[in-house]
C-alpha positions in Angstrom: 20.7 211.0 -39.3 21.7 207.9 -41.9 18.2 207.0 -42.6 17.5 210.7 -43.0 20.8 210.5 -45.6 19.4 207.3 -47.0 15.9 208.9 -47.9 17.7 211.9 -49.2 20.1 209.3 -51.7 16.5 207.3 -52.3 14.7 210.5 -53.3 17.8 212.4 -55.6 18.3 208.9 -57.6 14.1 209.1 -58.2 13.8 212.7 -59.0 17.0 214.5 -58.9 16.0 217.8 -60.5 13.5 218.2 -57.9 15.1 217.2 -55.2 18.1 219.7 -55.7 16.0 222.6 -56.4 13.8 221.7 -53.1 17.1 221.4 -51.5 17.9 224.9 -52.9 14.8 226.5 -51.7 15.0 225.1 -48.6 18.5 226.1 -47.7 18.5 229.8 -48.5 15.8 229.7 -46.0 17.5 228.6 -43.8 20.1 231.2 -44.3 17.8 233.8 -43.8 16.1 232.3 -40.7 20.0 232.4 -39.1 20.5 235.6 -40.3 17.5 236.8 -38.7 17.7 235.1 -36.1 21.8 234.4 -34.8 23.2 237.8 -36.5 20.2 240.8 -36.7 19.2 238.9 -32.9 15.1 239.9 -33.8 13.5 237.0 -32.1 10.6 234.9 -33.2 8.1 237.6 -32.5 9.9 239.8 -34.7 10.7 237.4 -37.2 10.2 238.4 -41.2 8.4 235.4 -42.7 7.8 237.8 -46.0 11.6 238.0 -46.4 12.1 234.3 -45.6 9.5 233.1 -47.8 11.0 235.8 -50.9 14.4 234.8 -49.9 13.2 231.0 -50.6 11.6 232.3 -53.6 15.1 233.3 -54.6 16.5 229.1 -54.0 13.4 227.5 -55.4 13.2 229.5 -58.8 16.7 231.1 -59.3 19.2 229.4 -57.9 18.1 225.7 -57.8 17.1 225.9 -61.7 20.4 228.2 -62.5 22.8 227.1 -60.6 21.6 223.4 -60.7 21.7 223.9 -64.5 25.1 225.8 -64.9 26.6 223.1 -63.0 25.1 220.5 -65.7 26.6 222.8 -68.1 30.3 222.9 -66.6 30.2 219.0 -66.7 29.7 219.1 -70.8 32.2 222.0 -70.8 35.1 220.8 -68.7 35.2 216.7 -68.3 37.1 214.6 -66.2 37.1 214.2 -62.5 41.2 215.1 -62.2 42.0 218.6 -59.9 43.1 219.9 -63.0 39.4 219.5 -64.3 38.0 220.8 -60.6 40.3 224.1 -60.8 38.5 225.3 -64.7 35.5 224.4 -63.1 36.0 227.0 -60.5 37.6 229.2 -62.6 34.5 229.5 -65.0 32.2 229.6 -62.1 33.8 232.8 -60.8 31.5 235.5 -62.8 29.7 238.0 -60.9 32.0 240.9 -60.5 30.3 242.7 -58.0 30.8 239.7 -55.0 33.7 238.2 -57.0 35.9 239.8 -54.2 34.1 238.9 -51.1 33.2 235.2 -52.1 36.6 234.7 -53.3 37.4 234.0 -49.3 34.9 231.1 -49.3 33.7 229.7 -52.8 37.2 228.4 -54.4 38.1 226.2 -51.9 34.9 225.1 -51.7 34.0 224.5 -55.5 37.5 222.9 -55.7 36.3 220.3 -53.4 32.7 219.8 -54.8 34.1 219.8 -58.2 37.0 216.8 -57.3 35.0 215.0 -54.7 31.4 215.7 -54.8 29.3 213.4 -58.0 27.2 215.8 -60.1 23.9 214.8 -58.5 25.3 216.0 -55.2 27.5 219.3 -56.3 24.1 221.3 -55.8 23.2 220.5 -52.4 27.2 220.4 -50.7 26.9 224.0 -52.1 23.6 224.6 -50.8 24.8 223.7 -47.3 27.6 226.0 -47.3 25.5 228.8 -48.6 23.2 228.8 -46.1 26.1 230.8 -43.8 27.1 232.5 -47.1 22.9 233.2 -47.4 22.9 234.7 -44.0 25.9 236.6 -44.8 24.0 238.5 -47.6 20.7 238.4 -46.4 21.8 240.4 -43.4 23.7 242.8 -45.8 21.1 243.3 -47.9 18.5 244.0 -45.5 20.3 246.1 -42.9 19.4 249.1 -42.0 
């Protein structure tokens, strides 16, 4: 698991744009494969590899490039690494009204943290990781019948 962690810090110092939006990708996959998977219970046979593949669509071209970007953006915007700093950071990353209520349970502790502890380079995939429950969360509610 280190030299796994190593190659990742190797690869995100050489090509860190990449890297996070691969990360992205790759993780709202994964949310989907355990939403399919550990909460709808549909097995491998009945497994949707369109939905997984659209779902990492979604990572690689939406929320690796926006997300990745917006955090870039709330660096410029709000500098300093104090908890002061960390709390507008959250703040101004709490926009979408429609899942402001539910995410409000997960994503401020959470983006608190990333903001104080995480370096830039790294804010993309700590959220990543927690997403991929969050990801399976809304992949399941979006594709229930």
């Amino acid at each position: 698991m280190a030299g796994l962690w190593r190659s990742y810090q190797v690869l995100i110092g050489k090509h860190p744009w990449t890297v996070q939006i691969i990360t992205a990708g790759s993780l709202v996959g994964v949310g989907d494969v355990l939403s399919q998977q550990l909460i709808e219970r549909r097995g491998l046979a009945n497994h949707n590899v369109k939905r997984t593949a659209k779902m990492m669509s979604i990572g690689f071209f939406f929320v690796g490039p926006v997300v990745g970007g917006w955090y870039k953006v709330l660096d410029k915007l709000v500098t300093g690494g104090t908890g002061g700093a960390a709390l507008k950071k959250m703040l101004l990353d709490q926009d979408y009204m429609d899942a402001l209520i539910s995410n409000y349970y997960l994503w401020p502790p959470v983006q608190i943290a990333n903001f104080y502890f995480i370096p830039l380079h790294h804010r993309l995939a700590v959220v990543q990781v927690v997403a991929v429950a969050w990801n399976s969360y809304l992949s399941w509610k979006a594709n229930k019948i």
